[in-house]
DRENDO-1510 file (C-alpha; in Angstrom, 1 decimal, always signed):
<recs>
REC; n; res; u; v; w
REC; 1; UNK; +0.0; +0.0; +0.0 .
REC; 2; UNK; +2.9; +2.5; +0.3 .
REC; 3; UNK; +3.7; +2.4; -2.8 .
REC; 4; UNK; +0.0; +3.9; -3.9 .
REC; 5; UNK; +0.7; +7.6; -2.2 .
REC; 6; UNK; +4.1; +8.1; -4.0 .
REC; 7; UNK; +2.4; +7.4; -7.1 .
REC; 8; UNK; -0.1; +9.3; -6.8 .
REC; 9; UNK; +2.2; +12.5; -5.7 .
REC; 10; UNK; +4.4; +12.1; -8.5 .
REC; 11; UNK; +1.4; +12.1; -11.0 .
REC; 12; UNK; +0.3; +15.1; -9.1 .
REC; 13; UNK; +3.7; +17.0; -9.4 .
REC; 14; UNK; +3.9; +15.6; -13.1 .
REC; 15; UNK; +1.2; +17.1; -14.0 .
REC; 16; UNK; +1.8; +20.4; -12.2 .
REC; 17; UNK; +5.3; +20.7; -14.3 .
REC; 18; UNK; +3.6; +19.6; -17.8 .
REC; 19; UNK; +0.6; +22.5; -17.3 .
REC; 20; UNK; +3.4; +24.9; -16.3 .
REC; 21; UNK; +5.8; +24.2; -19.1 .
REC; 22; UNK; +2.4; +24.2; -21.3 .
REC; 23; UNK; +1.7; +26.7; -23.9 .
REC; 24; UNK; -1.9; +27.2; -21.9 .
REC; 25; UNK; +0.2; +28.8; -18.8 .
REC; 26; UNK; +1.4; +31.4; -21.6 .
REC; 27; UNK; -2.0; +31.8; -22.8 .
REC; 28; UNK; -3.3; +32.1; -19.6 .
REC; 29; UNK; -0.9; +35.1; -18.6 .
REC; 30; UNK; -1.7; +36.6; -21.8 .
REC; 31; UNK; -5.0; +36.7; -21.5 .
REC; 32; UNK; -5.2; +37.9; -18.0 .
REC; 33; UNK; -3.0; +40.6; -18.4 .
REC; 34; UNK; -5.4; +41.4; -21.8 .
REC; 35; UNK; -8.1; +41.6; -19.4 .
REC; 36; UNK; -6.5; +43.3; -17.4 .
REC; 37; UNK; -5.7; +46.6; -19.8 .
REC; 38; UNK; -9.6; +46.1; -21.2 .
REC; 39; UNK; -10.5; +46.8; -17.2 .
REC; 40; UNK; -8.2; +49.5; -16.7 .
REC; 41; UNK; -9.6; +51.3; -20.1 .
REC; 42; UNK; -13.1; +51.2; -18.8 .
REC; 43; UNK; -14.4; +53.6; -15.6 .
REC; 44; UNK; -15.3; +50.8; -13.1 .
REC; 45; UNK; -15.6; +51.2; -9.8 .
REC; 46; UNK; -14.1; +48.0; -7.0 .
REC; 47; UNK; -16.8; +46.6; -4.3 .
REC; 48; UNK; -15.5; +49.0; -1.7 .
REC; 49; UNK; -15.5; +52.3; -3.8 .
REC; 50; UNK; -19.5; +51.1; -4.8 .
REC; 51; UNK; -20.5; +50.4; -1.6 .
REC; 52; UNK; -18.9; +53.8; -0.3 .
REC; 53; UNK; -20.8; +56.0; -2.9 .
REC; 54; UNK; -23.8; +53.9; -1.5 .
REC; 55; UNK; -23.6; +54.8; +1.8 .
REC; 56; UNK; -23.2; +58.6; +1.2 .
REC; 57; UNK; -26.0; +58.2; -1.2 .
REC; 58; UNK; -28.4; +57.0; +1.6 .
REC; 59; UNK; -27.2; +59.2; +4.2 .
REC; 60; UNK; -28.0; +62.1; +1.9 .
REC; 61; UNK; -31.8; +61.1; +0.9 .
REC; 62; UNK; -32.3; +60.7; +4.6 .
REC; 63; UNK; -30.9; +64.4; +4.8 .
REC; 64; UNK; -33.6; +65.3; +2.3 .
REC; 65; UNK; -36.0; +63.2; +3.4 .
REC; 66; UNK; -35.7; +65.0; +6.7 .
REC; 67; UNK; -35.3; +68.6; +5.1 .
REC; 68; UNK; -38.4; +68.1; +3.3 .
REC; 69; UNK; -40.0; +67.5; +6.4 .
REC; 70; UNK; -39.2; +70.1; +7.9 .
REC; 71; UNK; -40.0; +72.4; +4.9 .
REC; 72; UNK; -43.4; +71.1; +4.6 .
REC; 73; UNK; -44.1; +71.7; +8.6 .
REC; 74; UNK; -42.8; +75.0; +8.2 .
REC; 75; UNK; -45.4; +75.5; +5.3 .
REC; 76; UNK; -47.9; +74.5; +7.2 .
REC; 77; UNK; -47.3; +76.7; +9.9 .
REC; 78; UNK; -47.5; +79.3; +7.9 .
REC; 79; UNK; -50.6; +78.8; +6.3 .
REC; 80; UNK; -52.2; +78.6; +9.5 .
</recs>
């Protein structure tokens, strides 16, 4: 039974230097770094920076929720 786990790493690490000697480990940087420059080009914002503008965004229609408010009391008080 020994002999079963040595096999099986040495498949494993076979395998691991065939992909990375493989043309599909160039094609794979390639690609990425292709990506890469196609993201860059376009204005896109990360999770963080979304999520950011999305809190600021709800803190200010609560502001003007709240202004409104009070504008349309103040109206009222002087209509009456």
């Amino acid at each position: 039974m020994t002999p079963r786990p040595s096999l099986l790493s040495d498949l494993q690490q076979n395998i691991q230097e065939v992909l990375q000697r493989s043309p599909a480990r160039d094609l794979e940087k390639n690609l990425k770094a292709m990506l890469n420059q196609g993201f860059a080009k376009l204005d896109l914002l990360t999770r963080e920076e979304f999520e950011i503008q999305s809190e600021v965004l709800a803190r200010t229609r609560a502001k003007l929720e709240a202004l409104e408010a009070r504008v349309a009391e103040l109206e009222s008080r002087l209509r009456s």
